[in-house]
N, C-alpha and C positions, 0 to 999 in steps of 0.2 A: 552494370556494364552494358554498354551498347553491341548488340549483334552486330558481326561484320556479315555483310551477306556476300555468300559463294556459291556461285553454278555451279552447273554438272559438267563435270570433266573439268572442273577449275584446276589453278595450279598451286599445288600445296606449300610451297614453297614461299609465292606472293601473300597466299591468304595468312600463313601463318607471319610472314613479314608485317601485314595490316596488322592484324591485333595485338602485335609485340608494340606496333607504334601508337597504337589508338588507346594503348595499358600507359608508354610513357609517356603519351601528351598529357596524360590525365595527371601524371605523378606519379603512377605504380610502377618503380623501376625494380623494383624487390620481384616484385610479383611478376610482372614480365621476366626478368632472370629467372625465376623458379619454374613458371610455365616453360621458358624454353626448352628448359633440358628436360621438363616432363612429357612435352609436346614431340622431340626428337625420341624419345623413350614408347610414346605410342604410335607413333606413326612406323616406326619400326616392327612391333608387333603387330600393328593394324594399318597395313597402308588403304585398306578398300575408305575409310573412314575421315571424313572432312575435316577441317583446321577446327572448324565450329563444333563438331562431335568432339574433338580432341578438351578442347577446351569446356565443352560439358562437363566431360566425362572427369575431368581436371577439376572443376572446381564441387562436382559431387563427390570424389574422392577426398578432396581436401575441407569440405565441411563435414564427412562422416568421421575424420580424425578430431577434429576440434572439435566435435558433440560429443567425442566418446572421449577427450581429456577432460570437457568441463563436468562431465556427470559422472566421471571418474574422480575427480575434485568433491563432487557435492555430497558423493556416499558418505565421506568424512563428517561431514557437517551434520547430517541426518540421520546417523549414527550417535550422534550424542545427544540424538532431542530425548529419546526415552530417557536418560539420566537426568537430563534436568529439569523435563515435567517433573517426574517424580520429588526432585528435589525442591522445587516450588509446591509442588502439593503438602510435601511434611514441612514447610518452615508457614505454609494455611494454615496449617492445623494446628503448630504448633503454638502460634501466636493468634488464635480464635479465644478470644475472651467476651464473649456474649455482653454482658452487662458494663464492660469496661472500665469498671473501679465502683458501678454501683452497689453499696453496701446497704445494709438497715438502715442507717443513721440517715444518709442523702437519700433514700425512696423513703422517709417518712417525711424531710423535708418536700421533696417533691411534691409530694402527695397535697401537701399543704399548701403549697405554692397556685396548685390548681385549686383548690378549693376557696383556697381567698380572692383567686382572679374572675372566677365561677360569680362571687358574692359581690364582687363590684361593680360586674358587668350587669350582673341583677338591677344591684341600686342605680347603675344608670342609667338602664334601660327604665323603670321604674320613672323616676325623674322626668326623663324625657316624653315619655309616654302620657305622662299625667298635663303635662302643657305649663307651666307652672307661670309663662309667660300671656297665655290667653286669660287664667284665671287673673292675674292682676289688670290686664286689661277690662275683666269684666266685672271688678270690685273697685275700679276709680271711674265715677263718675264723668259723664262727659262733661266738659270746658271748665271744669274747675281743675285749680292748679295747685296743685303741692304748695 
């Protein structure tokens, strides 16, 4: 919201007429109605006190209500987190199966499976290693033809 600016010795009257109209040019007709009659309610108590103080002291009042209803709201909410950590903690634990079905029979397969992949990667390294491809190049003669 834009500051209305008010001298010294201004007239409380005008200033608070500005900001009722500068709330509904904007579209705050709610909020100007509510400031009005909160702005009549402190000028009453505080006449020493500006349209612009009024209206501070207005909208610190009314954000210290709605932070103390939303966090009034939230206790709710975080109030049940301890129950249902905990309750995710025991359906952890409860459903912790380390091996996951593995029994004797599939870890001996396993086991096996490495060990025959272990022994092919041998022979092909083996294979490849050896050139198997230079060695015929260097057991057929040059310019003679199969």
């Amino acid at each position: 919201m834009a500051i209305i600016p008010v001298g010294e010795g201004s007239n409380w009257n005008a200033d608070l007429q500005a900001i009722l109209s500068a709330m509904r040019a904007k579209g705050d007709n709610q909020l100007a109605s509510e400031f009005s009659s909160y702005a009549q309610t402190f000028h009453a108590q505080y006449p020493q006190y500006t349209a612009q103080q009024a209206i501070d002291a207005f909208l610190a009042t009314n954000l210290g209500k709605s932070l103390a209803a939303g966090l009034g709201g939230t206790t709710a909410v975080l109030s049940q987190l301890p129950g249902a950590a905990a309750k995710g903690a025991e359906n952890a634990v409860s459903n912790l199966d380390v091996f996951k079905g593995l029994n004797l029979g599939s870890l001996i397969l396993r086991i096996g499976e490495v060990i025959l992949g272990v022994v092919l990667v041998g022979i092909g390294l083996n294979a490849l290693l050896k050139n198997p491809i230079g060695k015929a190049a260097s057991v057929t003669p040059v310019g003679k033809v199969l």
